[in-house]
N, C-alpha and C positions, 0 to 999 in steps of 0.2 A: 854515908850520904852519896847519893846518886845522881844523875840528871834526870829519872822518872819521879825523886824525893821530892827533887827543887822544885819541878813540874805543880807539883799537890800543895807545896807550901807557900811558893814566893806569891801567888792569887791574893791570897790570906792577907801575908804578910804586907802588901801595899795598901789593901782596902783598908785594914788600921790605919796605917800611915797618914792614907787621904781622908779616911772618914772617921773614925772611933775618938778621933784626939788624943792617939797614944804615940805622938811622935821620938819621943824617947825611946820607948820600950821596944818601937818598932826599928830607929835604927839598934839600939844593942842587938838586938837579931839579929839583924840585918850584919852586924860585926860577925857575931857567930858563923852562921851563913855562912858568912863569905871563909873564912877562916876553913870551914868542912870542904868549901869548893874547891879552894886552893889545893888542898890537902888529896883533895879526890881529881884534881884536874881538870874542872871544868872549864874550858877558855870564855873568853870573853865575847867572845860569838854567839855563842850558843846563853849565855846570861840577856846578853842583847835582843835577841829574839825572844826569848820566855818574857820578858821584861814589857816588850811592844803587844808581844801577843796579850798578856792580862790586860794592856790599857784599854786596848781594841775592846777588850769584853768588856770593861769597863764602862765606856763611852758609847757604846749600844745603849746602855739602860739610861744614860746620861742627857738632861736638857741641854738644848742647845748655848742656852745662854750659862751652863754650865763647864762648856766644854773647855773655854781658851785654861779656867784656874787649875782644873783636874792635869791637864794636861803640862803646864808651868812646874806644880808641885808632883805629879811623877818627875819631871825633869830632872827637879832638886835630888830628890831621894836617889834617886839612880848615878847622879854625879857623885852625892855624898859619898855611897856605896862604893864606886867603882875607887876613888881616892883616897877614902879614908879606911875601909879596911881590905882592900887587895882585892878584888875580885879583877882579875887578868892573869896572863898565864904569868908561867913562872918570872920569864925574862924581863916581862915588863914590873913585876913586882919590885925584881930584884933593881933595876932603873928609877922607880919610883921609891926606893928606900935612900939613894945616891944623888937623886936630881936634885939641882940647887935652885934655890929659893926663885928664881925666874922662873924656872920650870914650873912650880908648882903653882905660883900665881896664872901664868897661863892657861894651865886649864882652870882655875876660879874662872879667871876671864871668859873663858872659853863657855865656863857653866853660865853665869849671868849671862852673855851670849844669849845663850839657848832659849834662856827663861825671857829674853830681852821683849818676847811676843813670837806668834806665830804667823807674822807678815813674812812671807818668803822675799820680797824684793828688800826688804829690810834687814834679814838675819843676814843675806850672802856676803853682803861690805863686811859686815863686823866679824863671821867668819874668817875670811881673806885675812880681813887685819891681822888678828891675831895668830893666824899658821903663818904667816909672813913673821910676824916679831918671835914667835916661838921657835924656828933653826935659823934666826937672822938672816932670811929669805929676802933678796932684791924685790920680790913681787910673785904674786900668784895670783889664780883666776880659778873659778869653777863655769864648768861647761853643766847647764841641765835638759833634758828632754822632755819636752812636753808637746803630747801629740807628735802634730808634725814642721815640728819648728823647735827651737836650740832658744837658750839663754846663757850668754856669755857675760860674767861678772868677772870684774879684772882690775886689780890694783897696782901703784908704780908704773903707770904709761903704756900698758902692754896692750899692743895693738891686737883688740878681738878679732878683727878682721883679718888679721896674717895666715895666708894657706895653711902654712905647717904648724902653729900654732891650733887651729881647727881641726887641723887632720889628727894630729898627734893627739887631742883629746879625745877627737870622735873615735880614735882607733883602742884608745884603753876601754871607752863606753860601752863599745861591740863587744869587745874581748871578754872585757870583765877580767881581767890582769893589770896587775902593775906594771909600768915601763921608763926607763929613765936614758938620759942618753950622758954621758959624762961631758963630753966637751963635743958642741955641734959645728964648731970648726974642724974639726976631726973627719964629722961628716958631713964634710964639705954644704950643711946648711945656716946659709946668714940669718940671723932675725936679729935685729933692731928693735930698741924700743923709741918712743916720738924724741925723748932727747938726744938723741943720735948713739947712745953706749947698745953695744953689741951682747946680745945674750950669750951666752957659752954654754951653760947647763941645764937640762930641765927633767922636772920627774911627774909622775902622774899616777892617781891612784884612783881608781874605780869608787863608786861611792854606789854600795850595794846593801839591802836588805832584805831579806826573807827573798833570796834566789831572783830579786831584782832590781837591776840595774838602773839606779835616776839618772845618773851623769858621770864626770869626774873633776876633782881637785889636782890643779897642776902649781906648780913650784918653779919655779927659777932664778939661776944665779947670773951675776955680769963675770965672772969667774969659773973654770974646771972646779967641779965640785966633786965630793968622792963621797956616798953616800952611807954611814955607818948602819949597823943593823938596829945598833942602838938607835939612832935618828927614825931610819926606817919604822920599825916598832911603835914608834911614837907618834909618829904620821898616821900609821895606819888602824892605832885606837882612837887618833882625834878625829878619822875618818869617820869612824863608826859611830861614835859620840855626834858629828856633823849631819851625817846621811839619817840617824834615829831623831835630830831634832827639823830635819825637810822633811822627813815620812810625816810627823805628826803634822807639820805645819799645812800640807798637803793634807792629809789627813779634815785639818781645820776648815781648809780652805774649800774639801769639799761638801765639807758638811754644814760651811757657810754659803754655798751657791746652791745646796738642797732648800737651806733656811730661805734664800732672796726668791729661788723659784717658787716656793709656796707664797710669798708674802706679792712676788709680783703677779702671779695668778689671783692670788685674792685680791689683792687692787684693782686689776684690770675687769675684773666678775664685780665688782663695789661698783664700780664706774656705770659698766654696758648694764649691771640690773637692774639702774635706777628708772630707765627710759622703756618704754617699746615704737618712740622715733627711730626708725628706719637712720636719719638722717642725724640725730643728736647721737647715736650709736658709734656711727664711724668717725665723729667726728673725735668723741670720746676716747672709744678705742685707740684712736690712733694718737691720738695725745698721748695716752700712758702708755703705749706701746715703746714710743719711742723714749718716752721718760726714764721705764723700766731696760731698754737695750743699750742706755748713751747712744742714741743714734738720733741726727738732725736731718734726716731728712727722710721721706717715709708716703706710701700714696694707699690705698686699699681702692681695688678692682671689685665690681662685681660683675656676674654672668648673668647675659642678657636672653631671654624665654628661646634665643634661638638655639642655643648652645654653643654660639661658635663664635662669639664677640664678648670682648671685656671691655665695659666701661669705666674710666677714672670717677670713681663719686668725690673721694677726699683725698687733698694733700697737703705737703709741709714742704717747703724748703729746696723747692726747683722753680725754675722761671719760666713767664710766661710763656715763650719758645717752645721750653720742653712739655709743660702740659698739651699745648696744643700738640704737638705729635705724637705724645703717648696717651689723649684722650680715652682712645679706642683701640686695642688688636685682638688678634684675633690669637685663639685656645693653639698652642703649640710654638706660636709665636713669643720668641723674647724669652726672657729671662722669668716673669709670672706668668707668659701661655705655656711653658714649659712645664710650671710649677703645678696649675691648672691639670695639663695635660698628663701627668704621669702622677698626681693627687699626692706627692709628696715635696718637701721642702726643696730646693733648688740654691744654691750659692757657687756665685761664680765672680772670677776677677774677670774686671769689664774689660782688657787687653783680650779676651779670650770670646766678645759677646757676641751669642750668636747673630745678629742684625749688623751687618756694613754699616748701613745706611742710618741706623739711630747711633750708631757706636759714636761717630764724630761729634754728636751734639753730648754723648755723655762725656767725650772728653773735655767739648768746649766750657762743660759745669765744674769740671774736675772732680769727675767723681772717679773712684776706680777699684771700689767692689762692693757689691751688694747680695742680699737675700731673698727668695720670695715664698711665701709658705700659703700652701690651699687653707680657704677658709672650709671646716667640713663641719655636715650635720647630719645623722641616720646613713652616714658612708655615702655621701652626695657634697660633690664641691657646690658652693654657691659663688667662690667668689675668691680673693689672693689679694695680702697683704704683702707689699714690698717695702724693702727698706734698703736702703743705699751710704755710702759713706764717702766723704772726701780725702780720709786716710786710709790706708791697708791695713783692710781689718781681715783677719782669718776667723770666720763662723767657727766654731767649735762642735763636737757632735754634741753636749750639753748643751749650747745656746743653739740647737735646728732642736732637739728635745723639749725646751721650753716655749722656743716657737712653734713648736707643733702644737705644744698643748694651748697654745694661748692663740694661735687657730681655730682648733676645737673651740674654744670658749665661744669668741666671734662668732664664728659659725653657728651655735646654739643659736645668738641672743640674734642673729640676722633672721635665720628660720621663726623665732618666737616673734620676731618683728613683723616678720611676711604672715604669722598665724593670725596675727592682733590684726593687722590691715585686710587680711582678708573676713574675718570677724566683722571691721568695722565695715568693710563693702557691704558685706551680708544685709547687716544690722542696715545700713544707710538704704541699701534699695528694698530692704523690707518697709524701712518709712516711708519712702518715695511711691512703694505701690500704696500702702496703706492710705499716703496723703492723699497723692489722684483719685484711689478708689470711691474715696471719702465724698470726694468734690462734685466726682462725675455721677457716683449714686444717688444724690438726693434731686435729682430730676431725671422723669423721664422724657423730657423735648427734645428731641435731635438737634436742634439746633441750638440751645444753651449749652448740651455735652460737649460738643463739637467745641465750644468758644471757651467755654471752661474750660476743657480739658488743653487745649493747646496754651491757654494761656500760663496754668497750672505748671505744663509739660517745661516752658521756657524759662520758670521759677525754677524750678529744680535742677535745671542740668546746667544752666548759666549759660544761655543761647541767649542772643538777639533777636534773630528771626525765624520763622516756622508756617508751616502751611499744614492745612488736615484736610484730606479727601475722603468722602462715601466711594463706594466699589459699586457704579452700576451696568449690571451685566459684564462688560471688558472694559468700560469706561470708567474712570476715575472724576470725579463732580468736585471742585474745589468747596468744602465748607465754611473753612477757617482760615484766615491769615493774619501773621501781627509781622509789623516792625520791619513788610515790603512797600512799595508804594502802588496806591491804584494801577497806574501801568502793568506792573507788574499781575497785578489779580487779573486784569483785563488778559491778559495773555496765557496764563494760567486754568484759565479756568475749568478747560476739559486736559483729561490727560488720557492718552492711550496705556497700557497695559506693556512698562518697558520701556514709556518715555521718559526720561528726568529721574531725580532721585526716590521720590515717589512711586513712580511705575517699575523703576529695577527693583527696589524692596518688594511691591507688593508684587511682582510676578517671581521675583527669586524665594519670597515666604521665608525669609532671613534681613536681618539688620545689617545694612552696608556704611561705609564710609569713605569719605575721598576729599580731598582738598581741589581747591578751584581752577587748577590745573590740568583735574578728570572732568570738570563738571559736563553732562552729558546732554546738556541740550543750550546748542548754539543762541536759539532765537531768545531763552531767557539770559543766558551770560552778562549782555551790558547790563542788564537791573539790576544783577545779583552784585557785578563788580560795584556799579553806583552806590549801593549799599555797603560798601566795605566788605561783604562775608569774603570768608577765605576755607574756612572749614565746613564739611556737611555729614551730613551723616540721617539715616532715614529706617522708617523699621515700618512692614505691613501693619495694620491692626487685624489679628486676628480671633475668630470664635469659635470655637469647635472643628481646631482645623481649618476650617474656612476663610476666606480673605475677605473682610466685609469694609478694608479700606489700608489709607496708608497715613503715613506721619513724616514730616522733616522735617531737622532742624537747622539752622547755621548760626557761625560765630565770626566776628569780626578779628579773631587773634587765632593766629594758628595753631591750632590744636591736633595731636597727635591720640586720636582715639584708642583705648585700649580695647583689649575683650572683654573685661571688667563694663566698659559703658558702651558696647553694644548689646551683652545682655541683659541690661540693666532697661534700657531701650526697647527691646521686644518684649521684657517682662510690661512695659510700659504699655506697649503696642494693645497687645493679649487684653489687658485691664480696661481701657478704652474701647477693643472691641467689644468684648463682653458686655459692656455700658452700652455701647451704639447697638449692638444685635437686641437687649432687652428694649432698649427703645422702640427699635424698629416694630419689635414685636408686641409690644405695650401697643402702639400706634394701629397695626392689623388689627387687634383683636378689639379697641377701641370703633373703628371701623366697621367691624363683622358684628359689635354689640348695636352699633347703631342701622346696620341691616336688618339686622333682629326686632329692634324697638320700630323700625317702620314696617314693617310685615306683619307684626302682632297687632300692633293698631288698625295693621287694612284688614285683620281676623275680626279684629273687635268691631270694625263698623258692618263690616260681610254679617256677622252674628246678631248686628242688629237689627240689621234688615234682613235676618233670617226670622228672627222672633217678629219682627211686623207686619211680616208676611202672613206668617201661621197666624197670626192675630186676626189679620184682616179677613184671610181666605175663613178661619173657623166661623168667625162674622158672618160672612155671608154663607158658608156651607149650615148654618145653625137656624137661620133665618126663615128659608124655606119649610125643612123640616118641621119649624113649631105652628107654621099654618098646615104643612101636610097631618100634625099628630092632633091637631085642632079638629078639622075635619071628618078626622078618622073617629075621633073618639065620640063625635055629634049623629056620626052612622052609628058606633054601636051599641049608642045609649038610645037610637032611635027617636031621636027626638026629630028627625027629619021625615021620617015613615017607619015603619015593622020590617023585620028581616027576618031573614029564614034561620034555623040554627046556623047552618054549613057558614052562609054569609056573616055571621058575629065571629066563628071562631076567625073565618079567615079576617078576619080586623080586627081582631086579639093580634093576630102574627103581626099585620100592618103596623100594629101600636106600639109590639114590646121590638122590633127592628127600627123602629124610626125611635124609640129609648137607648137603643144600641147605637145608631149611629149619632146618635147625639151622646155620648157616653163616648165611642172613639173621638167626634172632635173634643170632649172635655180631658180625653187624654192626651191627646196633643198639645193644649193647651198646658197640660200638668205638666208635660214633658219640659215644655219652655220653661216653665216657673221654675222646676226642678234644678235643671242647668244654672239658670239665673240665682238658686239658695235664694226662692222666694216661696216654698211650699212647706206645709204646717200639716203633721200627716196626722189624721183622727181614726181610729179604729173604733168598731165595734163589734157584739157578733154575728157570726154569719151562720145560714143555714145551708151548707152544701146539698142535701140532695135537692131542697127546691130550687136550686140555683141549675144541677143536673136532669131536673124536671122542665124548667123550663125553654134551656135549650132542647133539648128533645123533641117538644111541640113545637119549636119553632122552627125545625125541620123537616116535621112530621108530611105537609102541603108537598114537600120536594122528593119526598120517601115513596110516598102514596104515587104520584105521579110516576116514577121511576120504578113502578112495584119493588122497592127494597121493604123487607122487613125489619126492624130495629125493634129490639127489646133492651132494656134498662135489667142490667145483671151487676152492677156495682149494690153491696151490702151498703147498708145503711151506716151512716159517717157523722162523727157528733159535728157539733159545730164548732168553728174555728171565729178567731178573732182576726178583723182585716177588713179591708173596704169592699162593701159587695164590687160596686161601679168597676173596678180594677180586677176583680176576680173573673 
């Protein structure tokens, strides 16, 4: 058997023990074991470590709510072991074959000790006790280190507070050696315990495992004590048996503060999920925050759009005084603009705070140390959770670790607060235009838009009073007013470009705001004040770019306008103009149709006294003509006298041109019918060449005279369908 043997074996051999239900079989082993260890030399040191190291792997794969019994029952086994069949070196076997029956109760004791639980403020008494009654010890004390700060447990009167008692411990802690003094009157150092008896002797031993140092167990006699090897020996196994039941309890302890950091992360995420109130968020948070730390008093900061101001939203447990001065400060500032400022946690004792001037009022709370950790989200602080206490508390890098992470949480559910609010902005002034649109669309009157629309405008944004001007040319025309008094409209009524809230929006062609403190026009201020307003705020209406007018609103309660309802405001503006520019334009072109319908009418009466004209003039151009063709046709039928050839044909031409021009006024007349869709067309056929015969001769008189010669060289052409008259 080796120590590489025991290494492969003793894993084994415990997981029986604790799990298989072979407690028997597993100490007889364990008898064995130890029997080859002895035989081979293995100290007790080196059993102790192998022994922790398997628990350790052990308790990796182990539930939490597993952990105190696994740990309890290695306890057992390992005491049993080392007692009952020898596992220490030689010296101490051979002491533990000789020790009398006190002896060997004390470590029972010592073992049920161990197994007593793994509360460390609980094990250190009953330890003490029992190394005090085991070498009839006046009293002992154990010094532990954690972190950065000391725990002194100390039995029979023994002042923790004594220099050399402290030093003497811390000096073995560092060392990591044992040291003992015989008689401290010797060296010339006094220590007293509170009933006035003089110490004399003291010894101290390291309490170390796996190459690190927890603390030390110190001893003392009212007596010169002389410390045998044998005693020593014995001290310094109970040591190890002491220091392997703090490792685990430590051990326990942290893997119950891993358990409470999961369970209080998930409470505080149970809490902030339920909401996306902004406001029921913090108030939440900081409830369990404080629930989850033991701490009574607690405030959370947010950062305000400017970057440079922290405001108090919530608090617990400071008084009015103090809120009022830590309301507001600014990023760099204090203990959370610090935290703010360098996006990491901050803890500091308030003897040390950076502000003079606030320190006095934290003393006059009693408070005197506190935390502050950035709230973060996508690596962006929004904002610093503080928490303070009226005892001396020392932060630990575990509790800045859990408040980091419970930061982070915060910080999500504030971002997802500000996502949902800006959601509902969206959503709210998408209603708001939709409503206006809605109201101001269904007429186009300019001056119902106007009255609607302002009234509409003062329902939604929870105004009292408002006024709506048209743009004309540079001048502003009041349309609309509610909830000023006549006076007021009277004065009102024209606005230059720049005057009043009105005229700065529409010539800035952006949405302003001001309280009644800026109000920029003197002459209207007393009406405004007689009305109560106190806030205002005003936005162009605009249309393609253009400024076709303006809008204002006020409120009788002071209000702090955001960006949020300025553009909400000109999205308002824009919608309204749009409405007033269609109007406008509905109105023109209403206008330009009734231009239209009186010009067409003066066409239609012009057209009618164009056709009564033709009517009249054909009349009388028709008139003469059927006495001139009368005439004509009485010569050359000769019923008046005889006529010579030449004189009939030339009254042929007379008769078929006075047919012709009675033929042109009958087309004249067609023409007017025509136009009117009062002509009924009749065809029949026609004979072209006699129609190109008869013109011919009826030129022939004007040929002759002009010696022209004309010959007819057109072939012969059938006949066509058509009105001779129009041919």
């Amino acid at each position: 058997m080796d120590l590489e043997e025991l290494k492969s074996t003793y894993p084994g051999l415990l997981r029986k023990y604790l799990f298989e239900g072979k407690e028997e079989e597993a100490l007889y082993r364990a008898y064995k074991l130890g029997k080859e260890c002895f035989e081979a030399k293995i100290g007790i040191e080196d059993i102790m470590n192998l022994h922790t190291r398997a628990l350790e792997e052990i308790l990796k794969s182990a539930p939490p709510s597993g952990v105190h019994d696994i740990v309890l029952r290695s306890s057992n086994l390992l005491i049993e072991f080392s007692i009952r069949f020898g596992l220490v070196c030689q010296n101490y076997f051979e002491m533990l074959q000789q020790a009398d029956e006190r002896i060997r109760n004390a470590f029972y004791k010592a073992g049920e000790a161990l197994n007593a639980g793994l509360d460390i403020q609980r094990m250190l008494p009953v330890i003490l006790d029992i190394v005090k009654n085991l070498i009839d010890a006046d009293g002992c004390g154990i010094m532990l280190l954690e972190e950065d700060r000391t725990i002194i447990k100390a039995s029979e009167g023994l002042d923790t507070e004594n220099e050399f008692i402290k030093k003497f411990l811390l000096k073995v802690t560092t060392d990591g050696k044992m040291d003992l003094v015989y008689d401290l009157k010797e060296k010339k150092y006094p220590v007293h315990l509170k009933d006035g008896r003089e110490i004399r002797s003291v010894i101290a031993l390291p309490l170390g495992l796996k190459g690190k140092i927890r603390g030390a167990l110190g001893i003392y006699f009212t007596y010169p004590h002389h410390y045998e090897e044998k005693e020593i020996n014995l001290l310094v196994s109970f040591a190890y048996q002491a220091v392997s039941a703090i490792d685990n309890a430590y051990l326990f302890k942290e893997l119950s503060r891993h358990d409470r950091t999961i369970k209080a992360l998930y409470e505080i995420d149970r809490v902030i999920s339920k909401s996306l109130d902004l406001e029921e968020i913090l108030e939440s948070a900081l409830t369990k925050v404080l629930e989850v730390t033991e701490t009574d008093i607690g405030g959370v900061y947010l950062l305000e759009e400017n970057g440079e101001t922290l405001s108090l939203k919530v608090h617990r447990g400071i008084s009015p005084e103090l809120t009022a001065v830590f309301s507001t400060i600014k990023v760099g500032q204090g203990m959370s603009g610090m935290a703010v400022k360098s996006g990491k946690p901050v803890t500091l004792d308030f003897t040390k705070y950076p502000g003079p001037e606030m320190l006095a009022l934290l003393i006059k709370e009693g408070i005197v140390s506190g935390v502050s950790v950035p709230l973060i989200a996508k690596e962006k602080v929004s904002g610093v959770i503080a928490l303070a206490s009226k005892r001396y508390r020392s932060f630990s890098r575990d509790d800045l670790d859990l408040l980091a992470s419970i930061g982070s949480q915060i910080g999500v559910a504030i971002e997802n607060s500000r996502l949902f609010r800006e959601l509902e902005l969206h959503d709210k002034m998408l209603d708001t235009l939709y409503t206006i649109e809605n109201v101001v669309s269904r007429s186009l009157n300019l001056e119902e838009i106007f009255n609607v629309a302002l009234s509409k405008v003062l329902e939604v944004t929870d105004a009292q009073a408002g006024t709506l001007y048209s743009l004309d040319g540079d001048i502003l025309r009041l349309e609309a007013f509610k909830g000023l008094s006549p006076e007021f409209k009277e004065k009102a009524m024209i606005r230059k470009m720049g005057e009043g809230v009105p005229g700065i929006a529409a010539q800035s062609k952006k949405a302003i705001a001001m309280d009644v403190s800026q109000f920029p026009s003197s002459l209207l201020l007393p009406y405004v004040m007689e009305e109560g307003l106190v806030s205002f705020i005003g936005t162009p209406l605009m249309s393609k770019g253009k400024v076709v007018g303006a809008l204002s609103l006020g409120t009788k309660k002071k209000r702090a306008f955001t960006q949020d309802d300025l553009d909400l405001l000109f999205s308002i503006g824009n919608v309204i103009g749009i409405a007033v520019e269609n109007a406008r334009l509905y109105r023109e072109s209403v206008e330009n149709l009734q231009k239209l319908q009186k010009a067409y009418d003066e066409l239609q009466i012009l057209n009618q006294m164009k056709d009564e004209f033709i009517s009249n003039v054909s009349h009388e151009l028709k008139t003469p003509l059927v006495s001139i063709k009368g005439y004509a046709e009485l010569l050359h039928d000769e019923k008046i006298g005889s006529l010579l050839e030449i004189q009939k044909k030339s009254l042929e031409a007379v008769l078929r041109n006075a047919d012709r021009l009675i033929q042109l006024i009958d087309s004249i007349l067609f023409i007017s019918k025509l136009q009117a869709g009062k002509v009924e067309f009749h065809f029949e056929p026609v004979d072209l060449d006699e129609i190109i015969r008869a013109c011919v001769s009826d030129f022939k008189s004007m040929l002759d005279k002009k010696h022209i010669s004309f010959e007819k060289a057109v072939p012969e052409i059938s006949r066509v369908v058509g009105r001779e008259i129009n041919i």
